[in-house]
N, C-alpha and C positions, 0 to 999 in steps of 0.2 A: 298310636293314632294313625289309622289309612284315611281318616276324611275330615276336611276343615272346610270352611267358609270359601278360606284362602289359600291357595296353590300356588307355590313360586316354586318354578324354576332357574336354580343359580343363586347363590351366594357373596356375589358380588359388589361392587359398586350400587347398579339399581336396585338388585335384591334387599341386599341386607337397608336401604334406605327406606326401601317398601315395606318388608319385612315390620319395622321398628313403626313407622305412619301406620300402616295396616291393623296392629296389635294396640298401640295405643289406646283407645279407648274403653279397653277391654271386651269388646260387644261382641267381635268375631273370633272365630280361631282359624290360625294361620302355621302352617308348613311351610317350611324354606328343604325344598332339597338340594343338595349338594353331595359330588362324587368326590372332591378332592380332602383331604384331612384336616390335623389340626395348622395354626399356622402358630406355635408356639413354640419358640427358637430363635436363637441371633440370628442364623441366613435372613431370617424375615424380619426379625424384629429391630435389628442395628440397622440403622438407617445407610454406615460408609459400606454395608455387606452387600447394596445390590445388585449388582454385578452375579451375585450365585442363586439366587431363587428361580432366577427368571431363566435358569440354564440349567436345572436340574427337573428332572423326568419327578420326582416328588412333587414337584409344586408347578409345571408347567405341561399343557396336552402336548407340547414338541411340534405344532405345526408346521408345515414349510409350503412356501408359495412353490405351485407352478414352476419351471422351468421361465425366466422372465425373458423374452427374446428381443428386450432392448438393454439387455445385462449380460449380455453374452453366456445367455441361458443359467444363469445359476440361478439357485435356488435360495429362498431368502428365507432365514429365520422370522415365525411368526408367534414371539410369543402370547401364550391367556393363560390368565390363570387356574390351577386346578389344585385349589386349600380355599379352605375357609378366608371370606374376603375376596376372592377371585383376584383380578388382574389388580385391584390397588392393594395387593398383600406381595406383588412381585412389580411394580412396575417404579418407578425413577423418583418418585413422589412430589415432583414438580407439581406446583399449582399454578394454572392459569386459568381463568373465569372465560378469555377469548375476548375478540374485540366485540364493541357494542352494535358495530356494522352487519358481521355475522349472522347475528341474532334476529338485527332488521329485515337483512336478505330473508331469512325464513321465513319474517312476516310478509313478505313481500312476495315470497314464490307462493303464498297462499297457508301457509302456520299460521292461523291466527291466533294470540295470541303467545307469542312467542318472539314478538320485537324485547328490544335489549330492556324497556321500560316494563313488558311485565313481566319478566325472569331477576329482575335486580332485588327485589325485595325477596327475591327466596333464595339467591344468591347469599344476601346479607342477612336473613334468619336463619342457614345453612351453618356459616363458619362463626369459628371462634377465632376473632384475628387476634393476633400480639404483634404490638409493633415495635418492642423490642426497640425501642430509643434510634432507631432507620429511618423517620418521616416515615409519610405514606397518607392518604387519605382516606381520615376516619367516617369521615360523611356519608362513603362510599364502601364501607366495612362492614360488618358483623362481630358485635361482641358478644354473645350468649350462644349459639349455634352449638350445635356436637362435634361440627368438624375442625380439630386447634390446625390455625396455619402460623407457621413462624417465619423466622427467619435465623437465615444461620450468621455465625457469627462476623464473616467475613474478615476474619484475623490473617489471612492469606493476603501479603501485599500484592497480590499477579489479581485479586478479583479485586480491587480501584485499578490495577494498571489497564484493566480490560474495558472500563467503564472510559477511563482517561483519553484512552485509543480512541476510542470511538468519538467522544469529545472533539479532537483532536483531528479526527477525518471528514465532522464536520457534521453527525449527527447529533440528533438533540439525546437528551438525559431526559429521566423520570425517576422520580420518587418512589412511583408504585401506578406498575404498569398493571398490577388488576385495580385500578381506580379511577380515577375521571379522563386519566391522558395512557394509554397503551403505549405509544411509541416512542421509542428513545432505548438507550443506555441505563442500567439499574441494579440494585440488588432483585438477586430471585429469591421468591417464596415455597416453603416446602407444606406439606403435609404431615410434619411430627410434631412431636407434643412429651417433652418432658422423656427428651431423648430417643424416641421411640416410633418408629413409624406409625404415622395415626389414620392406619386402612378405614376401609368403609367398615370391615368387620369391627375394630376398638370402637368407630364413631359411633355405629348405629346395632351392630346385632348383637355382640357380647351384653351391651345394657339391656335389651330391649329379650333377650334370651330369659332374664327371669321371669319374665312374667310366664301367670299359666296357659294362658290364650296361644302362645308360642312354642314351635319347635320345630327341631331342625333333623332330619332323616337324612343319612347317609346312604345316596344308592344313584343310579345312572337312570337318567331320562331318556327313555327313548322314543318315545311319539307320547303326542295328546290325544285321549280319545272323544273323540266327535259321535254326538247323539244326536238326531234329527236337526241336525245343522247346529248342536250347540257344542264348546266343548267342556266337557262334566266329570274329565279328571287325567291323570297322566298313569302312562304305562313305564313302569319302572323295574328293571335289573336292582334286587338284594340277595348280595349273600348266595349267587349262581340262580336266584326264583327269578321268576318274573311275574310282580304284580300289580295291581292297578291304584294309586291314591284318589281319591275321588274328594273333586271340589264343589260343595254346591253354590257356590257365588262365582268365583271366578278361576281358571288358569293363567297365572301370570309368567311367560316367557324372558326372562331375565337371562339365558345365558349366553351369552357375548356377541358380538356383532358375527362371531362364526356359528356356536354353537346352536343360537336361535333359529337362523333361517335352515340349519339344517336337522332340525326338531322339527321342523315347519314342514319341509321337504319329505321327512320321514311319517310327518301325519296325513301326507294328500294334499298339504295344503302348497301349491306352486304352479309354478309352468307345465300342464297338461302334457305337452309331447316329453320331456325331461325325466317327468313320474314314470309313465307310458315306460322309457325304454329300458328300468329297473325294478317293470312289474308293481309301480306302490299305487294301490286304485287311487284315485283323484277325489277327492274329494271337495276339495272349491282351485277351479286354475285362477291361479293370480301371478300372471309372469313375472311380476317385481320381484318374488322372496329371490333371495340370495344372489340378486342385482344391485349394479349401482356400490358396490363396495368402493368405498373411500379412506385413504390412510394419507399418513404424510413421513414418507422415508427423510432418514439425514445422513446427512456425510460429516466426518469431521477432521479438519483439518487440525495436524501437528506437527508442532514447533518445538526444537530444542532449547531448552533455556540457556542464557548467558551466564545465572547466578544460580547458585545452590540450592534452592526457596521452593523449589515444589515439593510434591507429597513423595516424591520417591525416597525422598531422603527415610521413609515409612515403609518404605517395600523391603522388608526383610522380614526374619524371622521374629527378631528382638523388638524391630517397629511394630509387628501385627500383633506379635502377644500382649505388647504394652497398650496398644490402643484396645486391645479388646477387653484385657482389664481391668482399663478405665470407665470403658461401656459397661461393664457384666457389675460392676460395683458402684459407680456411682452416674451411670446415664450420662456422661460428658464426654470431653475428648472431640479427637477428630470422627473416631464410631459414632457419632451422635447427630455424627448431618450425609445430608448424600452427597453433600460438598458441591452443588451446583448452587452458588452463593453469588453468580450474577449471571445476566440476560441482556439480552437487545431485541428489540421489534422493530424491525427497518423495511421499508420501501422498498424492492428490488429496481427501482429503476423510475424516473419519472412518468407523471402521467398516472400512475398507479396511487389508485382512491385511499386507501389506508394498508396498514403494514403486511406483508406477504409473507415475510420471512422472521424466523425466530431461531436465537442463539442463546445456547447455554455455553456457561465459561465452567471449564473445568483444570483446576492445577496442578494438571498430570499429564502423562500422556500415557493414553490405556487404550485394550481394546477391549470394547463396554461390552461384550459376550464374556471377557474374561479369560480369552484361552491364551493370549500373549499378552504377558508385563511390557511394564515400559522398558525401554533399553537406557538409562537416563535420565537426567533430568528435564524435564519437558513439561509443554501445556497443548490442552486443545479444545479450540469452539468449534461444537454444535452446531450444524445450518441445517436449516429446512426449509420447505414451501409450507407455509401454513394450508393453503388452498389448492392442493395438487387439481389440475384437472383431468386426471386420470381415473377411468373407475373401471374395476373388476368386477368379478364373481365368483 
């Protein structure tokens, strides 16, 4: 098939969730292209393995930021995904919904509808929660959805000691910080399901792949082509050709907050002087593409532990084979969670309208690229700005 209804670009997160809505009804047919492969393997599919997808040239484009000249110029690992499932087939698998403020800001800087009241009801027909005997607020959940969120088991006495702490220095606690109250001390919520990381690829395009209406071409997108200002199909690298899919309803640009805008860029479509000085005729100037980029970096802070209770006690030979034999035979074990089994959303300082910062507790001490063990036994939280006001290009 070179022509459908439906054209997507990327296999990701919004792809494959479009992909799966778009097919549904049978009426249209729909294309999902994608450059990266299978995502079929522990690296991806063990949830304690993340650490290695998201750093191997297999399943990641290898991005690196710019030279950053408030990092004393280094360059900072960016990674996306490149496998089926994109960036939530290699990414932490943390779930958080965001706070309900957030949302409102959108509506408020002019998103209509997109305050926190009308995204919650497709928040909560989205997920499949288990609450797994944690509390948590079911009012505020989704039980039928495609997407299982659980929780992990929190058998690690260091994730209550980290909720305690907090306690303790005077912040509040929560049940379930994707529910009525975000802020506080908690257990965290993953995205696996029956030991397994549950990508947007298991939620929504694996099911949604059998139907006939659907399918999925392997090959690189390299611009959209534009016909008397419409665009009526994509220009794609297969196999060393280069040929055109043609959509006649829509092209849907799905590929990551990097890939798109510079699909965009490579179709005409951007900043006029920018195209200009790389030859690509213009086709509509819209200075915003590939402006205004927002992320939220973290640091994390580690501590040696006083007792013998972290995961290093795991870091060996005999510890990884046993934990993976656990995983590979019966889905449990410590391979069964990413092990980010508690959180906080705290205030960075008074005066400040609702949580800014967000902590994952981790009981280990690692470096989350992977390329140095802990030396020890150790632990280490997580900190970020949720709301960096920093924006690139």
């Amino acid at each position: 098939m070179t022509e459908a209804d439906f054209v997507i670009v990327g296999s990701g997160s919004a792809g494959s969730a479009l992909a799966a809505r778009l097919s549904e009804d049978g009426k249209h047919s729909v294309l999902v292209l994608e450059f990266g492969g299978t995502d079929i393997g522990p690296f991806i599919q063990m949830p304690a393995a993340l650490s290695y997808p998201m750093n191997m040239k297999r399943y990641d484009w290898g991005f690196v930021s710019e030279p950053e000249p408030h990092l004393g110029n280094r360059r900072l690992a960016t990674p996306r995904g490149k496998v089926i499932g994109g960036s939530s087939s290699i990414n932490g698998m943390v779930y958080v919904r965001g706070h309900a403020r957030d949302y409102d800001h959108w509506a408020e800087s002019g998103a209509t509808g997109w305050g926190y009241a009308d995204v919650l009801p497709y928040y909560k027909r989205m997920e499949h929660w288990h609450e797994g005997g944690h509390g948590g607020d079911p009012a505020w959940r989704g039980k039928d959805g495609p997407l299982h969120v659980t929780r992990g088991p929190r058998q690690n006495p260091l994730f209550h000691a980290f909720v305690e702490a907090g306690k303790q220095a005077g912040f509040e606690t929560t049940g379930d910080y994707n529910g009525e109250k975000q802020e506080g001390f908690g257990p965290m919520e993953q995205t696996v399901w029956k030991g397994r990381r549950w990508s947007a690829a298991n939620a929504y395009l694996k099911p949604a792949l059998k139907r006939q209406n659907l399918d999925l071409i392997r090959c690189l997108a390299r611009k959209v082509i534009i016909e008397d200002g419409r665009a009526v199909g994509v220009e794609v690298e297969r196999g060393g050709v280069v040929e055109t899919i043609r959509a006649r309803r829509e092209v849907i640009l799905a590929a990551s907050s990097i890939n798109t805008p510079k699909i965009l860029l490579l179709s005409g479509i951007g900043p006029a002087a920018e195209l200009a000085e790389h030859d690509i005729p213009v086709v509509a100037d819209r200075p915003g593409v590939g402006k205004n980029l927002q992320d939220h970096l973290e640091v994390y802070i580690q501590q040696a532990s006083t007792q013998p209770i972290t995961l290093y006690k795991h870091w060996n030979i005999f510890g990884k084979g046993l934990a993976g034999a656990q995983w590979l035979f019966f889905k449990n074990g410590i391979g069964a969670s990413n092990q980010f089994e508690s959180a906080a959303f705290v205030r960075s300082r008074p005066g400040v309208d609702y949580p800014d910062i967000q902590y994952h507790f981790l009981p280990m001490a690692v470096r989350y690229d992977g390329t140095a063990p802990a030396e020890g036994h150790g632990f280490q939280a997580h900190v970020g700005p949720m709301r960096s006001p920093s924006r690139g290009k």
